[in-house]
TIFIFI-291407 format. One record per residue: residue number from 1; x, y, z of N, C-alpha, C, O in turn. Coordinates in pm, whole numbers. Example, Ala and Ser with C-alpha at 12.3 -4.5 7.8 and 13.67 -1.06 7.14 Angstrom:
! residues 2
{1, {1319, -569, 780}, {1230, -450, 780}, {1320, -330, 780}, {1424, -332, 846}}
{2, {1285, -225, 708}, {1367, -106, 714}, {1290, 3, 787}, {1341, 114, 804}}
END
This chain:
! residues 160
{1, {13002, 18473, -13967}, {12892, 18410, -13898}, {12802, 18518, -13839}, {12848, 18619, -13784}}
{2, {12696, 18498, -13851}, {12614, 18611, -13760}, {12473, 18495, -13695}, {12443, 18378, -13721}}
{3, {12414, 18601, -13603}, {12289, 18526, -13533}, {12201, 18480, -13600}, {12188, 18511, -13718}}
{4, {12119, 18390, -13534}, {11974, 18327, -13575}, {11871, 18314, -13519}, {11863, 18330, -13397}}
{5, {11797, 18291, -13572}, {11652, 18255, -13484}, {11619, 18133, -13537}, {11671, 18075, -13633}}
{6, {11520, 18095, -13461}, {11458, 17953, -13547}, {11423, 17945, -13665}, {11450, 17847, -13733}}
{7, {11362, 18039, -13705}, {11342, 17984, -13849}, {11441, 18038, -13927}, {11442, 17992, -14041}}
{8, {11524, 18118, -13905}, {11680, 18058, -13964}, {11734, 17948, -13961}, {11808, 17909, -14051}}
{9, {11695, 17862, -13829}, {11764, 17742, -13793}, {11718, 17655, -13868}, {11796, 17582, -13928}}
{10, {11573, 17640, -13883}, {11470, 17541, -13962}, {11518, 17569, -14092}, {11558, 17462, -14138}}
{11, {11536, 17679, -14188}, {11571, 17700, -14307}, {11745, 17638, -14299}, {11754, 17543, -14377}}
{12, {11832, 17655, -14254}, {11920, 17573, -14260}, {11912, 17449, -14258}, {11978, 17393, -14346}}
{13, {11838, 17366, -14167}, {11854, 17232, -14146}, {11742, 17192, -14282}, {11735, 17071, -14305}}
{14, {11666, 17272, -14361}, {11603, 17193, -14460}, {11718, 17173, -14552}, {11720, 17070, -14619}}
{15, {11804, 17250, -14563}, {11898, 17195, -14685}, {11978, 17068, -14637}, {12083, 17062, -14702}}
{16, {11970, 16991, -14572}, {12036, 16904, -14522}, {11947, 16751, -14535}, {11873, 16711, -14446}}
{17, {11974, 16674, -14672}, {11910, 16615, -14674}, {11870, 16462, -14607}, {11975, 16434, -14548}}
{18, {11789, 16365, -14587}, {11767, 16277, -14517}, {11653, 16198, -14569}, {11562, 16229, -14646}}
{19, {11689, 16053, -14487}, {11565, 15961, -14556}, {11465, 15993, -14481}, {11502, 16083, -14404}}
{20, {11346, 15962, -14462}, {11187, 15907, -14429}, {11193, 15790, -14388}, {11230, 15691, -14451}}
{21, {11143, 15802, -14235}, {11095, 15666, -14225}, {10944, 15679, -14124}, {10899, 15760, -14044}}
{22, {10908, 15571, -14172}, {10754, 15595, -14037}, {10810, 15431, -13940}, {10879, 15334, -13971}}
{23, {10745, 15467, -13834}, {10768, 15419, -13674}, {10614, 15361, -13681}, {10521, 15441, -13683}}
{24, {10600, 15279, -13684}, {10478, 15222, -13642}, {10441, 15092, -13548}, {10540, 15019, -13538}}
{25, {10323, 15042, -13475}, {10310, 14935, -13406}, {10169, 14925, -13413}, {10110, 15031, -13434}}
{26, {10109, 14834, -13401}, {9955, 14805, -13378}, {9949, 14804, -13228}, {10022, 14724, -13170}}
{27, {9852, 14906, -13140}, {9858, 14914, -12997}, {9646, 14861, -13016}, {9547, 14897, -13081}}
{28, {9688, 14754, -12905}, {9495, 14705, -12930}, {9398, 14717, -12998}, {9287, 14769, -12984}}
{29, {9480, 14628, -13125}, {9381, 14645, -13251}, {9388, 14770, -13331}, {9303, 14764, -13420}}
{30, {9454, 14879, -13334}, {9508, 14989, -13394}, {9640, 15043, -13435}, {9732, 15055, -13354}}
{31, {9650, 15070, -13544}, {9723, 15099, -13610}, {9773, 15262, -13588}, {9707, 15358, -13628}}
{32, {9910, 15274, -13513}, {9926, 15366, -13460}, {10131, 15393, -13530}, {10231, 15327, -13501}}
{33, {10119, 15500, -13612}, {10236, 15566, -13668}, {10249, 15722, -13680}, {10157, 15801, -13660}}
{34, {10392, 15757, -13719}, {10448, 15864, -13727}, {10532, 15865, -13833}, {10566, 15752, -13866}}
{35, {10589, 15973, -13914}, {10716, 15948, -13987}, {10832, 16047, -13944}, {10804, 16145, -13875}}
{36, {10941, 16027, -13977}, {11015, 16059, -13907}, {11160, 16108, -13997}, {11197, 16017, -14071}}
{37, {11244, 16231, -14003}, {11298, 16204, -14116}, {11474, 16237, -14035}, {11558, 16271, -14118}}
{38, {11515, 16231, -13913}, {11603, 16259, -13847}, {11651, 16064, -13823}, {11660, 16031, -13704}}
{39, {11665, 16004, -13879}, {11618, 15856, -13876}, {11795, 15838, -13922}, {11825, 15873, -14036}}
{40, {11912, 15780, -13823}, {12013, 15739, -13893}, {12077, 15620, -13796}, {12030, 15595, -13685}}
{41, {12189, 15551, -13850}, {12276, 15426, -13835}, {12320, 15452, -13711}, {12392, 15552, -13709}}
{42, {12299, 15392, -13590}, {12447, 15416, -13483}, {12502, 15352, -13415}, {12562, 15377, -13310}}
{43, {12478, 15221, -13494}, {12615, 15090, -13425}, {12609, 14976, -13532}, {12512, 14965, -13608}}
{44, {12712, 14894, -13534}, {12702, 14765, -13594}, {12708, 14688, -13467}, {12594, 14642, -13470}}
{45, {12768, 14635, -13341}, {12775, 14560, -13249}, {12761, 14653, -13125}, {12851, 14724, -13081}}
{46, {12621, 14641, -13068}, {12489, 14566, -13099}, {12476, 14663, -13190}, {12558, 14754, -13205}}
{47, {12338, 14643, -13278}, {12282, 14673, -13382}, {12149, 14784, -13301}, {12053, 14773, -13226}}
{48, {12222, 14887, -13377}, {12140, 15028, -13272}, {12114, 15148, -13434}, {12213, 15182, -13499}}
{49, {11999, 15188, -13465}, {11964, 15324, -13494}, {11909, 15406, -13376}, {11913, 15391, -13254}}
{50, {11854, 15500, -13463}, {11811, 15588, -13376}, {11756, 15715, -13455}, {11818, 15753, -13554}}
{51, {11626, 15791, -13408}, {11570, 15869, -13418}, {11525, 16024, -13383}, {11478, 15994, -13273}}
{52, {11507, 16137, -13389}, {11465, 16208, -13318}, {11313, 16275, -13295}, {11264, 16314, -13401}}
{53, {11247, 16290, -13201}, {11125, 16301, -13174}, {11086, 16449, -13045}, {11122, 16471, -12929}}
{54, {11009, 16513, -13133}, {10963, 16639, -13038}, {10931, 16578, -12926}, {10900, 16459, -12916}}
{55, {10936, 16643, -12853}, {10856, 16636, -12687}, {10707, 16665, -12687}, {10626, 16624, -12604}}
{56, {10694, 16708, -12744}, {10540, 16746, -12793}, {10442, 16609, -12862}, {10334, 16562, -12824}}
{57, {10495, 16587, -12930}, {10475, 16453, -12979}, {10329, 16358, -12905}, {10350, 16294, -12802}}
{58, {10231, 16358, -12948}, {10128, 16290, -12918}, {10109, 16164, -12912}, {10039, 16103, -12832}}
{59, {10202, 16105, -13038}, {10192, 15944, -13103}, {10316, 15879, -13045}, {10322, 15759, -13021}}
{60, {10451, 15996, -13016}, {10525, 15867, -12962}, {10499, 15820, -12858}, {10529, 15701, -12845}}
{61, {10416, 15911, -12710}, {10419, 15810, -12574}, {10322, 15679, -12632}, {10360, 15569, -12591}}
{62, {10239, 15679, -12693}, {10151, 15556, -12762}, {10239, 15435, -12798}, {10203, 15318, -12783}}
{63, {10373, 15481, -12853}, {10415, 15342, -12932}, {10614, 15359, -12809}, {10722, 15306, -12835}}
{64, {10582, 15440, -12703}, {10783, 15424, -12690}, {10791, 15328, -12591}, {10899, 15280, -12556}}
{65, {10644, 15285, -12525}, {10653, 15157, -12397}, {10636, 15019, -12494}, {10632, 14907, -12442}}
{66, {10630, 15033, -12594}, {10542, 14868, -12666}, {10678, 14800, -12695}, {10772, 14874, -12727}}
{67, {10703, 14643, -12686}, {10786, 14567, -12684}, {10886, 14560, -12836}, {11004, 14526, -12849}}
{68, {10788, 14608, -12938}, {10831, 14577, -13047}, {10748, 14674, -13126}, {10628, 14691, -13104}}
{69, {10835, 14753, -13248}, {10799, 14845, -13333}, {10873, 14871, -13441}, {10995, 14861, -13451}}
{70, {10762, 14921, -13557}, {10803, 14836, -13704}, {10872, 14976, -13773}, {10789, 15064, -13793}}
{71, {11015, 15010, -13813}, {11067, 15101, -13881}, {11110, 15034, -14053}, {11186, 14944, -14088}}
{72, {11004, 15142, -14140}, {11007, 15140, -14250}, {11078, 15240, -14320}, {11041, 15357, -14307}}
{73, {11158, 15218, -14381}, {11236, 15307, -14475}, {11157, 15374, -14583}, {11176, 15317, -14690}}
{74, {11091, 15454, -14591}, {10997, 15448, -14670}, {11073, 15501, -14884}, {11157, 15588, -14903}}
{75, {11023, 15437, -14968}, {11058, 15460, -15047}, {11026, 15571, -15172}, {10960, 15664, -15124}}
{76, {11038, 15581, -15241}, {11055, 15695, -15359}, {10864, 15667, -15439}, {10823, 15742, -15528}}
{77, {10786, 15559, -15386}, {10677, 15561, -15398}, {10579, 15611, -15278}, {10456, 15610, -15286}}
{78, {10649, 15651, -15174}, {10570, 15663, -15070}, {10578, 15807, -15012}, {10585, 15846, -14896}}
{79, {10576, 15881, -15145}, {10570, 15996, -15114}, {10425, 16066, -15037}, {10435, 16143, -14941}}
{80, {10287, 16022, -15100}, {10203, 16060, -14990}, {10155, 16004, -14862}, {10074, 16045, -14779}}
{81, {10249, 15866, -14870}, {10230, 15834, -14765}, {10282, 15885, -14655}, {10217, 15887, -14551}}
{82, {10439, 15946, -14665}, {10493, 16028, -14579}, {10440, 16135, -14506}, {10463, 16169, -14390}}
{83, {10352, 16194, -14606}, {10303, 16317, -14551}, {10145, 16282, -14506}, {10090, 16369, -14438}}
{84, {10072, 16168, -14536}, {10000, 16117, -14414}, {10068, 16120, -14278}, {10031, 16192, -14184}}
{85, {10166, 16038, -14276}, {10199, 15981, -14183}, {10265, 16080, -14040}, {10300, 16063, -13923}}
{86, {10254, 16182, -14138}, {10332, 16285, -14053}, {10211, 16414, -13981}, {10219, 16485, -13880}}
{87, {10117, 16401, -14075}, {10002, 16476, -14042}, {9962, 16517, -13878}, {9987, 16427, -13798}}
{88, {9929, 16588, -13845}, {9844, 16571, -13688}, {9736, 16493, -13655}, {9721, 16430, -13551}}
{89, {9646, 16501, -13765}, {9548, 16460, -13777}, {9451, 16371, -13869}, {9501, 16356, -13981}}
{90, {9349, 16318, -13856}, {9314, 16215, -13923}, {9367, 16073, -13914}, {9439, 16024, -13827}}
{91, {9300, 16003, -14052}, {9389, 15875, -14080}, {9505, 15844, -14079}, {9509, 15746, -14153}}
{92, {9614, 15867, -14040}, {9755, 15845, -14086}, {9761, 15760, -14142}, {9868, 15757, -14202}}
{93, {9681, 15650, -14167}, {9676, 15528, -14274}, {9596, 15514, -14351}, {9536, 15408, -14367}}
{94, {9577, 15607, -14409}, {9481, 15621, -14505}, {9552, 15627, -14675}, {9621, 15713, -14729}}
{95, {9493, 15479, -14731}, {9556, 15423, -14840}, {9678, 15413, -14835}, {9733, 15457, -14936}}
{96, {9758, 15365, -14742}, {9869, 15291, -14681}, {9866, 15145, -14673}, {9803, 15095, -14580}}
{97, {9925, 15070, -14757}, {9925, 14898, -14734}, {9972, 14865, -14634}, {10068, 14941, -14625}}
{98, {9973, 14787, -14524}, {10062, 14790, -14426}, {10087, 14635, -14400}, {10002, 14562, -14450}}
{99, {10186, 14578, -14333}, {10172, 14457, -14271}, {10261, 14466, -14088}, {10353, 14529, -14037}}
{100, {10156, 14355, -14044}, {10153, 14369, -13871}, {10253, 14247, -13855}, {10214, 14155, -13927}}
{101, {10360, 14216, -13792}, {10472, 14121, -13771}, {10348, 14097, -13612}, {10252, 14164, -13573}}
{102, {10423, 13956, -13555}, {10393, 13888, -13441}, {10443, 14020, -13306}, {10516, 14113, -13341}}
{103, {10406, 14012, -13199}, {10480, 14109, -13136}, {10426, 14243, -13156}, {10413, 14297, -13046}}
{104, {10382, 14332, -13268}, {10272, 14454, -13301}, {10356, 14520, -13394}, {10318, 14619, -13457}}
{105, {10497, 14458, -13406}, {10572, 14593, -13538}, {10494, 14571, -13639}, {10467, 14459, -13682}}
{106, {10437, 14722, -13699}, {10373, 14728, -13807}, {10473, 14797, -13897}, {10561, 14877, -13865}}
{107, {10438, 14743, -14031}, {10550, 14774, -14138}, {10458, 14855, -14244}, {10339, 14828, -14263}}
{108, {10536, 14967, -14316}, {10457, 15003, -14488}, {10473, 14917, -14554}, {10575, 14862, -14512}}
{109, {10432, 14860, -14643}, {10469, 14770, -14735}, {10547, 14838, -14878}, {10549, 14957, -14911}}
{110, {10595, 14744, -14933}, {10687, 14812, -15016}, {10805, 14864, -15049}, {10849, 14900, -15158}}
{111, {10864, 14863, -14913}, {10973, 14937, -14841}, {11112, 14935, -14877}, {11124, 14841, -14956}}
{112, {11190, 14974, -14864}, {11336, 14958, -14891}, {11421, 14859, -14789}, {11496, 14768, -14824}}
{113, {11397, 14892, -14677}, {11402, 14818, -14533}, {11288, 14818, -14409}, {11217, 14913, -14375}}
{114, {11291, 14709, -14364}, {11206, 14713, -14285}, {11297, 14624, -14163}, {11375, 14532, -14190}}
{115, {11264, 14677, -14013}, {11354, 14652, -13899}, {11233, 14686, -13785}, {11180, 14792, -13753}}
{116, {11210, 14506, -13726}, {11179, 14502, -13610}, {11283, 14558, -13504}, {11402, 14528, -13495}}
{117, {11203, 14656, -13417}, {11315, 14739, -13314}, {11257, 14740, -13182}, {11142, 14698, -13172}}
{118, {11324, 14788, -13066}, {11281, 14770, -12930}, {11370, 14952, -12866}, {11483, 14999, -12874}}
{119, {11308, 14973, -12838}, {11371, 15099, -12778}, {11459, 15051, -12660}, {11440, 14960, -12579}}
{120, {11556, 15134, -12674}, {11686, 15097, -12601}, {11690, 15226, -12471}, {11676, 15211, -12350}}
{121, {11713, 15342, -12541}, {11730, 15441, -12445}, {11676, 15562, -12531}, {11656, 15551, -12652}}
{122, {11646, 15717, -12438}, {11616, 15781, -12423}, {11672, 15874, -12402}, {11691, 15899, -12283}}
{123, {11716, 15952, -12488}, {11835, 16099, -12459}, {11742, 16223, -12425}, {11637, 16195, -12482}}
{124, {11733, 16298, -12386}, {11685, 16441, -12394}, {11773, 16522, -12471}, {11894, 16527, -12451}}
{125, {11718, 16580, -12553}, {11841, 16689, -12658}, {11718, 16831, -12687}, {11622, 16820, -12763}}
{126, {11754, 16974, -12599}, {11658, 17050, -12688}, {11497, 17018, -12582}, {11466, 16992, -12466}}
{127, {11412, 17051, -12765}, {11303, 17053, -12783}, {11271, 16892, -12800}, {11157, 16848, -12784}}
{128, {11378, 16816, -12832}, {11319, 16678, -12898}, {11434, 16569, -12772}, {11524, 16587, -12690}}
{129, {11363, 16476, -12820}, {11437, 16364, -12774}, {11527, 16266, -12866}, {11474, 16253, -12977}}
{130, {11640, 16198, -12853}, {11706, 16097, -12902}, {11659, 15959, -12876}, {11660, 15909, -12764}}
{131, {11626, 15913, -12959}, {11543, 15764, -12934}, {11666, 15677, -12974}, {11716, 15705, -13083}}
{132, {11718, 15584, -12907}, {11791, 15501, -12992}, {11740, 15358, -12959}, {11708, 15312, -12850}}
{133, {11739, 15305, -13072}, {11663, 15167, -13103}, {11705, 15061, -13107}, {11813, 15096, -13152}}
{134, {11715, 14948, -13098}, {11798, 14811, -13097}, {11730, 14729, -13210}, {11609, 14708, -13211}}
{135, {11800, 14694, -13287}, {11752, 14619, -13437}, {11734, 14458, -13375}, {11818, 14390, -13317}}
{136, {11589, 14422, -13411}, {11577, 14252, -13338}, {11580, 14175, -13497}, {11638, 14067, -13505}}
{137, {11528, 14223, -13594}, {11485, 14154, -13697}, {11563, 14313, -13819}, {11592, 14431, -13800}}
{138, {11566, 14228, -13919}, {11542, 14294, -14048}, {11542, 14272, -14179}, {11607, 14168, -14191}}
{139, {11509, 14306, -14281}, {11449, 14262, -14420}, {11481, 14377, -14509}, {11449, 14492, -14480}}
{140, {11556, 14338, -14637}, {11587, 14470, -14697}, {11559, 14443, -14838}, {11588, 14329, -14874}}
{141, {11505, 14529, -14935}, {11505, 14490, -15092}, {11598, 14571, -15180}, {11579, 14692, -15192}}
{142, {11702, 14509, -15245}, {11753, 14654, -15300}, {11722, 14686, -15401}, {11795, 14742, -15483}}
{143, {11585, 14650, -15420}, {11502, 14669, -15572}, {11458, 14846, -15569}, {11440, 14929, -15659}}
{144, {11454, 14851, -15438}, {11321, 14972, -15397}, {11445, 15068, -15357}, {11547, 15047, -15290}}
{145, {11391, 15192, -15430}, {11527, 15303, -15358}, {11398, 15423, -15303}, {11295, 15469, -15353}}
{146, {11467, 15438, -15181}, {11398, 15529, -15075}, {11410, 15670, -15108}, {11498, 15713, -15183}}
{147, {11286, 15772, -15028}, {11257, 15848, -15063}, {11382, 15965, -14976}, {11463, 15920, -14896}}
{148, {11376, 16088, -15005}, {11472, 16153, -14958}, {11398, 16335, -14921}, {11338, 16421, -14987}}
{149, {11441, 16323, -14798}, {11332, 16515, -14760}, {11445, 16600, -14753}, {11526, 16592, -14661}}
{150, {11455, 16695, -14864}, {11532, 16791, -14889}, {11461, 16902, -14919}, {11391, 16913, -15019}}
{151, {11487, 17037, -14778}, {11443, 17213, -14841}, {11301, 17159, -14885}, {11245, 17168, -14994}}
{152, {11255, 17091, -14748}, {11080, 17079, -14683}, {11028, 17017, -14808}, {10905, 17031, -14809}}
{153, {11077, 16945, -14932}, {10992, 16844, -15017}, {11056, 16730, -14973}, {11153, 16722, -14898}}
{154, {10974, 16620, -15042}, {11024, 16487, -15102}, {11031, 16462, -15186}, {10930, 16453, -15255}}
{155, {11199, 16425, -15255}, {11233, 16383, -15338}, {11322, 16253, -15358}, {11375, 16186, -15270}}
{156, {11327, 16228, -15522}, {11412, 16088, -15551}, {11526, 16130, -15577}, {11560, 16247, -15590}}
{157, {11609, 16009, -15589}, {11734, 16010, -15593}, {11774, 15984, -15740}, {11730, 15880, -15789}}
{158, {11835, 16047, -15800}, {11856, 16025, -15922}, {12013, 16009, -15950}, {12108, 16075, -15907}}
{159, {12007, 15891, -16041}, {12161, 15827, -16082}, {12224, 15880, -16134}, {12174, 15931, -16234}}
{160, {12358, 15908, -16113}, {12433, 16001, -16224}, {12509, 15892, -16312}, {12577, 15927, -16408}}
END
């Protein structure tokens, strides 16, 4: 074992692969998202994921007070949408289909899963925070297979 620095650390954790998902909600008439690729399972009873999010982060204080918010799994077609969505700047929905549920969860369309969520709690970890989420609703297709961020691309999953 020997030392690191961050971008040792960052080059390690790209080989470690993970899905995509974008976080979105409509806040007064706007369409306000992020994507997110630290996105995993962490309960069956109650029904809890959870996320991780810089502190830095501009877009999450926008969407971490709103009652209801739309997590899309994003799939193996939504490759530029990911990297909209992740952008600093601009449109983040730009040529993105989307649909708005009652309540403001906004969804990608297309998706692999889609899960109305309510933020539960708030970890501090680091540089980032632990978001963990409470599942109110959800909808899944297993037509659509999701996209996967491995060693800073996006890629598909291929069948052996």
């Amino acid at each position: 074992m020997s030392t690191f620095d961050s971008t040792a650390l960052r080059h390690a954790f790209a080989h470690i692969p993970s899905g995509v998902v974008a976080i979105c909600a409509e806040v007064h008439g706007e369409r306000v998202g992020m994507a997110a690729s630290t996105f995993v399972p962490v309960s069956l009873d109650p029904p809890l994921v959870a996320f991780c999010v810089q502190r830095t982060s501009g877009t999450w204080p926008r969407l971490s007070a709103l009652p209801h918010l739309g997590i899309s799994v994003l799939s193996e077609e939504h490759d530029g949408a990911a990297k909209v969505l992740a952008a600093k700047n601009g449109d983040r929905f730009a040529g993105i289909e989307t649909e708005i549920r009652d309540g403001g969860a906004l969804f990608v369309a297309g998706t692999s899963v889609r899960m109305d969520v309510t933020v539960e709690q708030e970890i501090p970890a680091g540089d980032h925070d632990i978001v963990v989420l409470r599942i109110n609703e959800m909808l899944t297709d297993a037509e659509v297979e999701p996209i996967v961020f491995h060693r800073s691309t996006f890629r598909r999953l291929i069948a052996s």
